[in-house]
C-alpha positions as CSV (number, residue, x, y, z in Angstrom):
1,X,67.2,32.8,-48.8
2,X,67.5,36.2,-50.2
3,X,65.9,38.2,-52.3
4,X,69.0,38.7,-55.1
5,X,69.0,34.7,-55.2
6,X,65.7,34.8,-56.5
7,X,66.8,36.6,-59.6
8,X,66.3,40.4,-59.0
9,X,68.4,42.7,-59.7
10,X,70.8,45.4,-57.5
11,X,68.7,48.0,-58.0
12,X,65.3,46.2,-56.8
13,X,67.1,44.5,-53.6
14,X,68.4,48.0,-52.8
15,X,64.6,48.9,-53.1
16,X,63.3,46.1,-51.4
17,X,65.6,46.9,-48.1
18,X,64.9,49.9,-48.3
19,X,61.0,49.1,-47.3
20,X,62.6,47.2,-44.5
21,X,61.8,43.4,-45.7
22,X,64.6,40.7,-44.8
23,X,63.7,37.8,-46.1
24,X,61.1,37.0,-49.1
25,X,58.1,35.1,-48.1
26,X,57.1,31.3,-48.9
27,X,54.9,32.6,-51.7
28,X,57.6,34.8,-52.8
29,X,60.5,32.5,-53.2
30,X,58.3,30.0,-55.5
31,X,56.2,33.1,-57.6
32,X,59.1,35.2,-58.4
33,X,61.6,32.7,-60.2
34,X,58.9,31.1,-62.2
35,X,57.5,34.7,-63.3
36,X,61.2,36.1,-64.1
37,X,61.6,33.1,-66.3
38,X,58.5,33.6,-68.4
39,X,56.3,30.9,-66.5
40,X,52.5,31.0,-66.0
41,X,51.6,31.0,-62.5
42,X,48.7,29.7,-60.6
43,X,49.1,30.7,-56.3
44,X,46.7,29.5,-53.9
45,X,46.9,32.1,-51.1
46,X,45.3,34.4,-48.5
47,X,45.6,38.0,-48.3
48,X,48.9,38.3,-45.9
49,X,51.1,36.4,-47.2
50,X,52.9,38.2,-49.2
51,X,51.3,37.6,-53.1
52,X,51.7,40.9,-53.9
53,X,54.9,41.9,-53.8
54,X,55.0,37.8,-55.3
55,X,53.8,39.1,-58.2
56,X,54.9,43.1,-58.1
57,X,58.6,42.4,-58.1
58,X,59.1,40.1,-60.7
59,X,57.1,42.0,-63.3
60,X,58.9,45.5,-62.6
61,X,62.0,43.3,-62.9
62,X,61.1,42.1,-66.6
63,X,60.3,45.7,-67.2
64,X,63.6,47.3,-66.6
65,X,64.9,45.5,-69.7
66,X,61.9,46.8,-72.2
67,X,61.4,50.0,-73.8
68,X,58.0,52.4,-71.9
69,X,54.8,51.5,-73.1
70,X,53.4,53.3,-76.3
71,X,50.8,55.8,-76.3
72,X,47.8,53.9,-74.4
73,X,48.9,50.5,-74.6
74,X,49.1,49.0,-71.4
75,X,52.0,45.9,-71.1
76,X,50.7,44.6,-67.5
77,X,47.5,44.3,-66.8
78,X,46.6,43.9,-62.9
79,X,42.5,42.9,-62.2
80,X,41.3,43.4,-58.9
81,X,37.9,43.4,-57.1
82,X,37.8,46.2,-55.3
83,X,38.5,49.9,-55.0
84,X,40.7,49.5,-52.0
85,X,42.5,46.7,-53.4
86,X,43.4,48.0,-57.1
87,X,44.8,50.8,-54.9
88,X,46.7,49.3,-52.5
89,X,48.7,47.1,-55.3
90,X,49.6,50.5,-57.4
91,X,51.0,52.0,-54.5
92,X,53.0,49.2,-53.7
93,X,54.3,49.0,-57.7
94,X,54.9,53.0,-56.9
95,X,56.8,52.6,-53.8
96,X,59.6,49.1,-55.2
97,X,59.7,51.5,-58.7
98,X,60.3,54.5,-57.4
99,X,63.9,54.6,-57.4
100,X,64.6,51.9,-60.4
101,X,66.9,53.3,-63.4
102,X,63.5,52.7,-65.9
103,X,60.5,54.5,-64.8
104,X,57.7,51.8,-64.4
105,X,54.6,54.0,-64.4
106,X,51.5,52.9,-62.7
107,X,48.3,53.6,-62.4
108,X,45.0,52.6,-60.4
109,X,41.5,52.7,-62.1
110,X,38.1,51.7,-60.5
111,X,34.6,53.0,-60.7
112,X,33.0,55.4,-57.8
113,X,35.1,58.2,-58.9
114,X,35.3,60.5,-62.1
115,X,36.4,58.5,-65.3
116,X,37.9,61.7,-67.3
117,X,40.7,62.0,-65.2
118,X,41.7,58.4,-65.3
119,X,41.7,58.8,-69.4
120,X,43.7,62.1,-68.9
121,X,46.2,59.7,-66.8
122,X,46.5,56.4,-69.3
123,X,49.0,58.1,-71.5
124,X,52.3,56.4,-71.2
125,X,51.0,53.9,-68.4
126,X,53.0,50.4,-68.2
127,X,51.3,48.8,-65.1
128,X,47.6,49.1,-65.0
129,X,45.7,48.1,-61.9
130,X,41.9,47.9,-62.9
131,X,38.7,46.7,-61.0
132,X,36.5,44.9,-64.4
133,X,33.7,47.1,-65.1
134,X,36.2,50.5,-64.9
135,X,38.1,48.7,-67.3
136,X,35.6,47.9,-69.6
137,X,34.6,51.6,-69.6
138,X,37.9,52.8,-70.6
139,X,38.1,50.1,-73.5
140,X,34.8,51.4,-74.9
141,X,36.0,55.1,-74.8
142,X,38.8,54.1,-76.4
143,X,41.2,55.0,-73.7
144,X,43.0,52.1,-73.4
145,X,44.2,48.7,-75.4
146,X,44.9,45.6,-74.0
147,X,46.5,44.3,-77.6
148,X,50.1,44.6,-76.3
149,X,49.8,43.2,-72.6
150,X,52.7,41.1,-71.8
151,X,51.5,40.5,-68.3
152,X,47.9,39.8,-66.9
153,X,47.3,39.5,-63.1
154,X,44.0,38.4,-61.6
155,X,44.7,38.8,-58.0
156,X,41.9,37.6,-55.5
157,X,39.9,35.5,-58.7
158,X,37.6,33.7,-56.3
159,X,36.5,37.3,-54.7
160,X,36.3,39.0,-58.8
161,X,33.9,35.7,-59.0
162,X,31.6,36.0,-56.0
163,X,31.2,39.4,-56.5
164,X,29.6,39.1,-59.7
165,X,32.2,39.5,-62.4
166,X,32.1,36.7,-64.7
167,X,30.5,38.4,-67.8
168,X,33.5,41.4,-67.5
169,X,36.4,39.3,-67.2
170,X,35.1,37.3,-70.6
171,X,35.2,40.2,-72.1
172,X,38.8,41.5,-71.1
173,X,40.0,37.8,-72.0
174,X,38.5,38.5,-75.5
175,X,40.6,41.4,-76.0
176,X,43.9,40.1,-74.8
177,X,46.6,38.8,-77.0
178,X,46.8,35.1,-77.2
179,X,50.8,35.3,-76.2
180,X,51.4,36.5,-72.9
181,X,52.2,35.7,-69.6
182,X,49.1,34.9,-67.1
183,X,49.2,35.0,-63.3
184,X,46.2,34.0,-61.3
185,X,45.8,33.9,-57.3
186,X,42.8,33.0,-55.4
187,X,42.8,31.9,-51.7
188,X,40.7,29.2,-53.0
189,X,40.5,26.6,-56.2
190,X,36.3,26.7,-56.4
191,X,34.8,25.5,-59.5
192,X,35.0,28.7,-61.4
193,X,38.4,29.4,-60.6
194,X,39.4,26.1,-62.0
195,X,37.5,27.0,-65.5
196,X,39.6,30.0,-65.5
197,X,42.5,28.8,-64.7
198,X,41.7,25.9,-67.3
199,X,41.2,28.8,-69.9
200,X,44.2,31.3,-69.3
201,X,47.2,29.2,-67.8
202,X,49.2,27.2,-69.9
203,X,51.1,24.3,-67.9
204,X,51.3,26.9,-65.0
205,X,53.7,26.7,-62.0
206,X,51.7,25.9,-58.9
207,X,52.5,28.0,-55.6
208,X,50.0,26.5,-52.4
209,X,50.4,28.6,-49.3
210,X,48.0,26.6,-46.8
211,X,46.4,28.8,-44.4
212,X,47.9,27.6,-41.6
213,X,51.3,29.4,-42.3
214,X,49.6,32.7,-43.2
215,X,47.8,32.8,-39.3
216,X,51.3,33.5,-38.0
217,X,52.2,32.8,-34.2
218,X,52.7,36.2,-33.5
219,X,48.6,36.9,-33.7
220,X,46.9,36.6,-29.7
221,X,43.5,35.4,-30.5
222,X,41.4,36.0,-27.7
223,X,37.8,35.6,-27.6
224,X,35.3,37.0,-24.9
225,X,31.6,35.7,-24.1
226,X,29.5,38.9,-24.4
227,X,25.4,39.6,-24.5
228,X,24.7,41.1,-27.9
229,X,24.0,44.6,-26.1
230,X,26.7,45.0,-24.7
231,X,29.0,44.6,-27.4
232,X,29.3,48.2,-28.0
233,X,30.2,48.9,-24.2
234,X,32.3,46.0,-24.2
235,X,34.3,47.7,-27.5
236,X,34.7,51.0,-25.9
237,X,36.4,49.2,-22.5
238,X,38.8,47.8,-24.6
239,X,40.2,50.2,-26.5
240,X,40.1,52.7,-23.7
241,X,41.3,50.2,-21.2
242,X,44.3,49.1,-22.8
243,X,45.1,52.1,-24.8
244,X,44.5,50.7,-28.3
245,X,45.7,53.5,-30.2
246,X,45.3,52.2,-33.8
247,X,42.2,49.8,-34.4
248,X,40.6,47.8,-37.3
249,X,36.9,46.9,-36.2
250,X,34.9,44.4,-38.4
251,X,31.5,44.6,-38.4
252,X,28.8,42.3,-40.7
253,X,26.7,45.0,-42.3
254,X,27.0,48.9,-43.3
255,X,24.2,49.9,-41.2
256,X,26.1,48.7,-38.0
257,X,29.4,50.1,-39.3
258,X,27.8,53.3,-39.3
259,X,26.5,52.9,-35.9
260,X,29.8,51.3,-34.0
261,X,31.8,54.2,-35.5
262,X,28.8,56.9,-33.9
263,X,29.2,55.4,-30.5
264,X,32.6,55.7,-30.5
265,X,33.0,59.0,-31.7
266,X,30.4,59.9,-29.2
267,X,32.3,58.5,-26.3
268,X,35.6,60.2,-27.5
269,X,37.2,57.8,-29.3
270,X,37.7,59.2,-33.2
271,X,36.8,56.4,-35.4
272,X,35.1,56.2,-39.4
273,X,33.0,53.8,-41.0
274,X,34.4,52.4,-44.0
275,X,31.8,50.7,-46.4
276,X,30.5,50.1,-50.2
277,X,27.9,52.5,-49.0
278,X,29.9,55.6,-48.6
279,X,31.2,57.9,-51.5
280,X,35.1,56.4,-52.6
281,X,36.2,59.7,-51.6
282,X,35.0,59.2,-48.0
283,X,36.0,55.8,-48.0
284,X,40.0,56.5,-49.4
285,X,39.8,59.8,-47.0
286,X,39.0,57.3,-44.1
287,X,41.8,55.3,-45.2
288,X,44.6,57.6,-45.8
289,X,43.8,59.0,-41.9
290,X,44.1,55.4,-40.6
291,X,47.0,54.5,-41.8
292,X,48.5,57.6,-41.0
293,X,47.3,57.3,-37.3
294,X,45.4,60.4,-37.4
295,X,42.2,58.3,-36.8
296,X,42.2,55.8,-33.9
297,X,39.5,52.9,-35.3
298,X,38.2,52.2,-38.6
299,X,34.9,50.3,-38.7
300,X,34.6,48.2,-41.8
301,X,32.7,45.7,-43.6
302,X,34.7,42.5,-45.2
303,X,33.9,44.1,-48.7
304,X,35.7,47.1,-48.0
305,X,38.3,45.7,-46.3
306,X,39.9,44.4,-49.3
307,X,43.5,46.9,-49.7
308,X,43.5,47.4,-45.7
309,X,46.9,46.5,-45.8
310,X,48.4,48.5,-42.7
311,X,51.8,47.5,-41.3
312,X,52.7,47.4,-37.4
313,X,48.9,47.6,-36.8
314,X,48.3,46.5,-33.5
315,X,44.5,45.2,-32.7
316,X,41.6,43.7,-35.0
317,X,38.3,43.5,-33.4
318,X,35.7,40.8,-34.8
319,X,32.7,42.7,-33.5
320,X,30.7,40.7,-35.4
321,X,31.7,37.2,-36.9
322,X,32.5,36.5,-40.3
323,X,30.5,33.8,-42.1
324,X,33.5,31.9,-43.3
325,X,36.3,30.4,-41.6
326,X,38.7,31.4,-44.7
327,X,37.1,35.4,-43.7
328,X,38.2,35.4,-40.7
329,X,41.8,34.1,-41.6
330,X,41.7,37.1,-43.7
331,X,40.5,39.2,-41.7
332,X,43.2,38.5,-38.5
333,X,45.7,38.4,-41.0
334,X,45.5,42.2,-41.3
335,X,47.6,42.4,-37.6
336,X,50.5,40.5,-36.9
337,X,52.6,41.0,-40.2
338,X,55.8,41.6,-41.2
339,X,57.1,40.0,-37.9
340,X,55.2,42.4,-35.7
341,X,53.0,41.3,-32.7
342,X,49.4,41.5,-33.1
343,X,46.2,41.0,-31.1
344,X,42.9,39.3,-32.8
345,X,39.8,39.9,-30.5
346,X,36.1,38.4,-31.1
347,X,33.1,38.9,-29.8
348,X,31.2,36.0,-28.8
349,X,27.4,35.9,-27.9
350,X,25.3,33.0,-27.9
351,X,24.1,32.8,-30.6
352,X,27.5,32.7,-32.4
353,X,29.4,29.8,-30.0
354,X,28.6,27.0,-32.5
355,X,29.8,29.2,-35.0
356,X,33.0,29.8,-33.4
357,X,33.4,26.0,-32.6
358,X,33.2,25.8,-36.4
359,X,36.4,28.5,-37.4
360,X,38.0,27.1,-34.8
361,X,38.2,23.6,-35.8
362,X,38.9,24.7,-39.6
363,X,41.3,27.0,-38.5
364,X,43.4,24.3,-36.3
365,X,43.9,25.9,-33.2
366,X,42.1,26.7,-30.4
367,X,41.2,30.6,-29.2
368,X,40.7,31.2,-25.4
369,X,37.8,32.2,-24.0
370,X,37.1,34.6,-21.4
371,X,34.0,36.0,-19.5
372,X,33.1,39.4,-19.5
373,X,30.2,39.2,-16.6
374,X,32.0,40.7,-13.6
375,X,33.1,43.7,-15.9
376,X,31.8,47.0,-15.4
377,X,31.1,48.7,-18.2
378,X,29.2,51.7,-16.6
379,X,30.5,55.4,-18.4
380,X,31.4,53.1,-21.5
């Protein structure tokens, strides 16, 4: 299946090969013929397998044939949870836009960072990709009206949900126009998401990706059996031993992201912490140099690693283990994509085998273990 048999256009194909994709994913072949044709949507998917470009395409599609938006009123509406996130989906509307005949302009507004420049921006912006409470604070001020959005997104519901934002979507639902088109994906159907979906989707299309087919082949899980205090030794083996040149360490808490990415640098391997904790600026700075390869590990909590979206990356270290099996789909998820080879490494010490047992059996498939006794970690 191709992409121009899903309904786009010359123009957006030419785009879409042009960012080197081949085939559209499962979740794109159902979301992107029932969006072109008007249809509410309701996916069930993880991060990594391909949602947003599900939802991205379609909606620049429907846009080349209207006119700009006027003034400061937004025609699709994009909610997100987190700073990373809102702007890793308006750089991938920048990049499939950038060379369509009809200029889709797009813009990314979250909290952490100076609101008057955001207002300065909102003139003339079709796509808006918003985290709730910046939102709201742009409403307020008057910079922004949702009164003529076509299109509303809620990407990641279940994580808007747990991280408190209940009381700020209501509000943006008040002030949407009762005719448009909704879109809603969540890598789970919880209560709450039901209620909304229940609310905003009317006789949606339903597009179930089941986790198994987003923990692709081409990820090597390999666990090893380690004491807790030698974890940090353990890491610095690794990465030196085999050369890792481009690593995505996940840790369970800010205060031991700060101190994994210390070590390291300390021992000559350049690595950042990335956490809610830090300034955005340090956090997006950290970013930006990872993806570029100018910084060899990023150290990150699961909050912030919502919008690590990093192609070709090679290695994901679980330093610490997730509390959820559906986290730490997510978080191996972030190597192995696109058809490239990945490795997923955890950490296990005692304390965390049951655990383990646990995301194994909900995950389906068995991880090998290895011991890590006879290795000598002296100089590491």
């Amino acid at each position: 299946m191709s992409f121009a048999s899903l309904g786009l256009s010359a123009p957006l194909v030419i785009s879409i090969a042009a960012q080197q994709y081949e085939k559209p994913y499962p979740v794109q072949q159902q979301a992107i013929p029932a969006i072109l044709k008007g249809r509410d949507v309701l996916g069930i998917a993880q991060t990594g397998s391909g949602k947003t470009a599900g939802f991205v395409l379609p909606i620049l599609e429907l846009f080349q044939k209207t006119e700009p938006s006027r003034n400061r009123f937004v025609k699709a509406l994009i909610l997100v949870p987190t700073r990373e996130l809102a702007a890793q989906v308006k750089d991938v509307v920048h990049t499939f836009s950038a060379d369509l005949p009809r200029k889709v302009k797009t813009l990314a507004v979250y909290g952490g960072v100076s609101i008057n420049p955001q207002m300065k921006q909102l003139q003339g912006t079709d796509v808006l990709v918003a985290t709730p409470g910046r939102l709201l604070d742009l409403v307020e001020s008057k910079a922004v009206h949702l009164s003529q959005v076509e299109v509303l997104v809620l990407d990641e519901a279940d994580k808007m949900l747990n991280l408190g934002f209940k009381e700020e979507m209501d509000k943006i639902f008040s002030l949407l126009p009762a005719k448009r088109q909704s879109i809603l994906f969540s890598a789970t159907l919880s209560t709450d998401v039901q209620s909304i979906n229940e609310r905003l989707l009317h006789n949606p299309v339903i597009v179930q990706i089941e986790a198994e087919s987003i923990s692709p082949e081409q990820i090597n899980q390999v666990a090893y059996n380690i004491a807790p205090e030698k974890k940090g030794p353990f890491l610095r083996y690794l990465i030196k031993q085999g050369d890792w040149q481009q690593v995505l360490v996940f840790v369970s808490s800010t205060r031991t992201a700060d101190n994994v990415a210390d070590k390291l640098s300390k021992n000559g391997i350049q690595a950042a912490a990335m956490h809610s904790k830090k300034s955005q600026g340090a956090r997006t700075d950290a970013l930006q140099k990872f993806k570029a390869g100018k910084l060899r590990v990023l150290v990150a909590t699961d909050l912030a690693s919502r919008g690590i979206d990093i192609d070709q990356l090679s290695h994901v270290v679980n330093y610490d283990l997730p509390r959820s099996p559906k986290d730490y789909i997510h978080r191996i998820g972030r190597t192995g994509r696109a058809g490239a080879t990945g490795e997923a490494i955890s950490l296990i010490t005692p304390e965390d085998q049951h655990h383990f047992k646990i995301i194994q059996k909900k995950m389906g498939k068995r991880v090998e273990i290895k011991e890590t006794e006879s290795i000598n970690l002296a100089g590491h």
